[in-house]
PANUKOL-6613 format. One record per residue (C-alpha): residue in one letter; y, z, x. Coordinates in steps of 0.5 Angstrom, whole numbers, plus 500, padded with zeros to 3 digits. Layout:
residues N
aYZX ...
This chain:
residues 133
x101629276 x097632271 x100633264 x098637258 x100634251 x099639245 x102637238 x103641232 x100638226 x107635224 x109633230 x102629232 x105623230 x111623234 x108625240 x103619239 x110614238 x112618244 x106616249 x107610247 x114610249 x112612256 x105609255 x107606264 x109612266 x103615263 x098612266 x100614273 x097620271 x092624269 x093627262 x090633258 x091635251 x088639246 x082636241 x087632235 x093630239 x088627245 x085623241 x090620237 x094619243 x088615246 x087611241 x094609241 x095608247 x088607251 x089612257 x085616259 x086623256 x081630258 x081632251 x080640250 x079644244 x083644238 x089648239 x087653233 x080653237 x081656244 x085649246 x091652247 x088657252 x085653255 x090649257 x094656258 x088658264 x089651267 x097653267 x096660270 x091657275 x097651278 x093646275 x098643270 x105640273 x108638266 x107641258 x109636252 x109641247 x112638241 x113644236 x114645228 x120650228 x119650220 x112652221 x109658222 x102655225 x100659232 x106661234 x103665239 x101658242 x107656244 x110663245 x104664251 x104657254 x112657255 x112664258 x106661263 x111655264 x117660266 x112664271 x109658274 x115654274 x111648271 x116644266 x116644259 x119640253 x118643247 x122637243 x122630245 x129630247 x126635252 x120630254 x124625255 x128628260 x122630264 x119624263 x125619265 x124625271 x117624273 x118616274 x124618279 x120622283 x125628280 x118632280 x115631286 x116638289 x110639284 x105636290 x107641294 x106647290 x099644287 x097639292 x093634289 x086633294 
């Protein structure tokens, strides 16, 4: 599966204690993420991580493009709900989750269903819908 991790700037570091959390489960799969959240992520945990922009350059919309082309199974995107920091961010990638059917987690509760999901196989029908080659 390919997983897309984004993080606001008060949320990074439980995104990374999240990884860690599910470092096992994450390494089954291939994980993308924006510049700052990539990095801290893989510095913690040594995964593999395909680092894109910083959200507030254009990495969000490039995870968005991969989303609209079905290339992305499940996005984290841990939120600040206090902050006012790109909320169009969040607004467009949750909207091309509802329109692609791709899960989404935007607080760690949410992930953590999804994650304990994915190492059931819970998410398998994604392969049918975005068949890996």
């Amino acid at each position: 599966m390919n997983i897309a991790l984004l993080a606001h700037d008060n949320k990074k570091e439980l995104m990374v204690q999240f990884c860690i959390a599910y470092c096992g489960i994450f390494a089954g799969h291939n994980i993308c993420a924006t510049n700052t959240t990539g990095r801290l992520v893989a510095e913690a945990t040594g995964l593999p991580i395909t680092l894109y922009l910083s959200c507030s350059q254009g990495g969000s919309q490039q995870i968005a493009a991969r989303i609209a082309y079905n290339e992305i199974d499940l996005v984290l995107f841990f939120w600040d709900s206090q902050s006012t920091d790109n909320p169009a961010a969040l607004h467009e990638i949750s909207r091309l989750c509802d329109q692609y059917n791709v899960p989404f987690a935007s607080n760690v509760a949410t992930a953590e269903v999804l994650i304990r999901g994915l190492q059931r196989g819970d998410l398998d029908w994604r392969d049918i819908v975005n068949p890996k080659k």
